[in-house]
N, C-alpha and C positions, 0 to 999 in steps of 0.2 A: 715320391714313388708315382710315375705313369700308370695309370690304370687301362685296361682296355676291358669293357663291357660286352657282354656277346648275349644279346637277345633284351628286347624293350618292352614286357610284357613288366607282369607287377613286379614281379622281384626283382628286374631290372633297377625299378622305379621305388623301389624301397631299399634297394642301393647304392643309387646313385645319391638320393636325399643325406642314407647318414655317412657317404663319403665326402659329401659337400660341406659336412662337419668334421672332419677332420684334416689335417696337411695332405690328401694328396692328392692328384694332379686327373683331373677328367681328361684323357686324352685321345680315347679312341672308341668309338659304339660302333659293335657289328651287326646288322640285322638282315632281313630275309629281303625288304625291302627298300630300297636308297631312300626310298621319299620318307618313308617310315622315320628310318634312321636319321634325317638329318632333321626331322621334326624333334625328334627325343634327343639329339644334338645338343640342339637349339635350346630347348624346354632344361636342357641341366647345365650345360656348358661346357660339354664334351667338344673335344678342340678338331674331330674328323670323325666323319660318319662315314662306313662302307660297308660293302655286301661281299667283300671277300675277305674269309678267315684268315686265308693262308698269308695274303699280305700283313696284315695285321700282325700274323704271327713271325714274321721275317722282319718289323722293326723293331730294333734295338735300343731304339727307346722306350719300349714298353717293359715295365719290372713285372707287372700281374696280371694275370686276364681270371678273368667273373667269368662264369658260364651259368649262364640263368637260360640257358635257351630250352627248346623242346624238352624232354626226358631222354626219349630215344635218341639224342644227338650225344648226353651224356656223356657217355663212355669216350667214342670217338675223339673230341672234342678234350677233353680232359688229357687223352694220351697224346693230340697231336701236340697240345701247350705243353704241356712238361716234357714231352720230346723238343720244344722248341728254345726248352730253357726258361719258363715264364714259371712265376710261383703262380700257383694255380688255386683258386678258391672255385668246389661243386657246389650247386645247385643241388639240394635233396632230389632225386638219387641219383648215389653215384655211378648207377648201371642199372639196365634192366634186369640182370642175371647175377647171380653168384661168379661164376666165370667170367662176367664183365666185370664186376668189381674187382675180382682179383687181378685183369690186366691192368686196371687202370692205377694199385697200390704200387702190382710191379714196375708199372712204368714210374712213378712217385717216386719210389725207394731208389731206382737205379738215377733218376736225374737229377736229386741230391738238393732240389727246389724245396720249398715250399710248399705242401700241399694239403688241402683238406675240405673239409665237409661243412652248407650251412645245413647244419642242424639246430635251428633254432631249441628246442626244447630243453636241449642240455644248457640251455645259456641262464634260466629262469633266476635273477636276481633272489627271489621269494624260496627255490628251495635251497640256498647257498646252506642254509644253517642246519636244515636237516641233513644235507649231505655231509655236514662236519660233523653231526650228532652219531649218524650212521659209522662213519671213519673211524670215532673216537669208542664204538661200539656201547653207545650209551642209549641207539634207538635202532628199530629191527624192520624194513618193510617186509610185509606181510603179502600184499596184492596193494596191484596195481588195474584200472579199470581206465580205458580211453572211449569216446564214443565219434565219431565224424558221420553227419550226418547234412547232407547239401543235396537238392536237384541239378541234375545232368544232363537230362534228356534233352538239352542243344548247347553244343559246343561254343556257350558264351565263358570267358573268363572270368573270376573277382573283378575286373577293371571295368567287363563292361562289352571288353574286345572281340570282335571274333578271332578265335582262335583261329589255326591251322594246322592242328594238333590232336591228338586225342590223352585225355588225361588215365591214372591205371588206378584204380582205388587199391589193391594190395600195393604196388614197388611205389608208388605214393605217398600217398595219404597214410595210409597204413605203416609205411617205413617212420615216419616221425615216430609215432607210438612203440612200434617194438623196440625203436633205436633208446628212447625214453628209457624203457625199462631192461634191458641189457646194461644202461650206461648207469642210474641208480639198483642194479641188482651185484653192479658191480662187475658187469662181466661173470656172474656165478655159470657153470656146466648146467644144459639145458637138460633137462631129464626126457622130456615130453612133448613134442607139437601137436595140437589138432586144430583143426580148421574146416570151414565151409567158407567157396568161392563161385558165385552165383555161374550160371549158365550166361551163352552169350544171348546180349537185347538185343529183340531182332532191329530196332530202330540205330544203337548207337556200333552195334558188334564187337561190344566188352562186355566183362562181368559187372553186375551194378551193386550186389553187398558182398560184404567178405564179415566173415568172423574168424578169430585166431584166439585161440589159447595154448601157453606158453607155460610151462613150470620147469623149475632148478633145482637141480642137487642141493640145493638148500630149504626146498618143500615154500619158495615162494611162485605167487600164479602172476600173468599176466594178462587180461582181457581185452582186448580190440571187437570191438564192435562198429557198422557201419554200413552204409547204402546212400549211390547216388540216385536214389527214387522218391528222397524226403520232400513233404512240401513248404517245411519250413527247418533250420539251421540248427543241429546243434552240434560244439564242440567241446568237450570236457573232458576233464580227467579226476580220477579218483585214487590217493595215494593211502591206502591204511596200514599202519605201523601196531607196534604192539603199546603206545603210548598216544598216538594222535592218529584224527581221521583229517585230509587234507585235500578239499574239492576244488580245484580249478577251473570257474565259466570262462574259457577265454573269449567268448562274443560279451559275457558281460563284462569284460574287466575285474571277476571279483576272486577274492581265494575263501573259503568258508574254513573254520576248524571250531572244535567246541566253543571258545572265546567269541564266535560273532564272525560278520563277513568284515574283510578289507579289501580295496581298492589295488587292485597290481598293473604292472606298466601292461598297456596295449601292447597287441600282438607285433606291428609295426616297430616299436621303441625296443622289446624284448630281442626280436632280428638285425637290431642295429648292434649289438654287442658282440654278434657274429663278424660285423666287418670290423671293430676295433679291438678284436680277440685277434685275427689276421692280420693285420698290419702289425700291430704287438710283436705277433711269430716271427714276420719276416725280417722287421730288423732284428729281432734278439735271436733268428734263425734259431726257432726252437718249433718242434710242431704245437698247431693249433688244439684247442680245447677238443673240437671233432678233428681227429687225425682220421688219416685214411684204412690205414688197418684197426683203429678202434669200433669203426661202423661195420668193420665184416660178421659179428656177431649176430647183427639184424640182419646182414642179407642171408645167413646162411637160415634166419627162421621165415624166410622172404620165399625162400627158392625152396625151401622143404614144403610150403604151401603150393607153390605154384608145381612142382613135382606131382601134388595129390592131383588138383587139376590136371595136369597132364594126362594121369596115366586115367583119368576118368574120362575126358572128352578128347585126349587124343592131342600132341603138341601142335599147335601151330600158331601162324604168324596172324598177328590182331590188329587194328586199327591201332596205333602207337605203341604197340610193341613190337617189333621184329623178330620173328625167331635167333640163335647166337648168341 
């Protein structure tokens, strides 16, 4: 299978790595900049670098395209590939909006591709057994507890890079965690949203903390906490059941439960299972682990937050979000 890559930023570059472990075919990187492009080329073994989509999306030799680019290009980008006939693998998020995601399922559902979501977190090797325990109704989650906490205040990325972007801490960061707990709550009927979604920084002119809480017609809670104003890193998660309490450090690599800490795959190694979850789909044509309508659950507690905001400072268009 030809791959075509769209965007050279990390996730690019932690895609391309665990596609270079398996069969398929580095064929095409699309980025902002040619020189760029034919760097990151070069650096994986991508067999053409360019700065136009739409060509890329008109060869026929291309079986998938990656969308790792911007957030805001997202949506877009997502409906012009499966309009183009390409199985399509998103970039967390699949839309800046509720109403973007729903165009981009509709465009999915009707192209008959391939398509779906890296949401890493549903991929965790480590909770495979409590999600059979849960299944098997042998174990109950209770609450769930995420924290993402990173400095922002200049548009450098993980890599290093200067971006050209601007990042959203709710349709973000934030999406992994409610998508987490939608997807171990089971998909249960949401009872209740609340949330705080800071004011705009006069320096970045986005929100820089959000909090969200989430509870289900099954009287379980969800907590997302966060701000890009930390001066130092953390991201965790906290899963308690009515039998175990299960901490995940993902910067330390550790998982804690009464038993003592273990050792879990890097954040890196975890996001590879995303691309050999996809390729799986596409030859057995069957959707992926994140299908595209299984994420509409988090955007619709995504867009109920961002709604509060609204109607408090009034809608409009921000540094990397566009109004739409």
């Amino acid at each position: 299978m030809n791959i075509c890559m769209v965007g050279y930023g990390m996730m690019g570059v932690w895609h391309s790595e665990a596609l270079r472990r398996t069969g398929a075919v580095l064929h095409t990187v699309v980025g902002r900049r040619q020189e760029a492009a034919e760097a990151f080329a070069a650096r994986f073994g991508y067999r053409h670098a360019s700065t136009d989509f739409a060509a890329a999306l008109a060869d026929p030799a291309i079986d998938i395209v990656i969308i790792a680019s911007p957030s805001e290009q997202h949506e877009a980008q997502a409906i012009a590939s499966l309009e183009a006939g390409k199985h399509t693998l998103i970039e967390i998020p699949i839309a800046l909006s509720l109403a973007g995601a729903e165009r981009v399922v509709a465009a999915g559902e009707r192209s008959g591709r391939v398509y779906g979501m890296c949401h890493p977190m549903r991929f965790r090797r480590e909770r495979a057994d409590l999600r059979a325990r849960v299944a098997a109704g042998e174990e109950n989650i209770r609450h769930i507890a995420g924290r993402f906490f990173i400095k922002r205040l200049v548009n450098i990325g993980a890599t290093g890079y200067q971006r050209s972007w601007i990042d959203n801490i709710l349709w973000h960061h934030f999406c992994h965690f409610v998508d987490l707990g939608m997807f171990l709550f089971d998909f249960a009927p949401i009872s209740r949203v609340q949330s705080t979604l800071g004011p705009l920084h006069p320096v970045t002119g986005i929100p820089m903390e959000c909090t969200v809480l989430v509870e289900t017609e099954a009287g379980q809670t969800l907590l997302v906490d966060g701000s890009y104003h930390a001066t130092w890193r953390v991201y965790d998660k906290l899963i308690v059941t009515d039998r175990e309490t299960y901490g995940f450090d993902i910067l330390a690599g550790t998982l804690r439960t009464e038993a003592g800490s273990v050792a879990i795959e890097s954040e890196q190694d975890n996001c590879a299972r995303v691309i050999v979850d996809f390729l799986a789909a596409v030859e057995q044509r069957r959707p992926p682990l994140a299908s595209g309508p299984s994420v509409l659950p988090a955007m619709r507690v995504l867009q109920a937050v961002q709604d509060g905001w609204d109607a408090q400072h009034g809608a409009q268009a921000i540094p990397g979000r566009p109004l739409g």
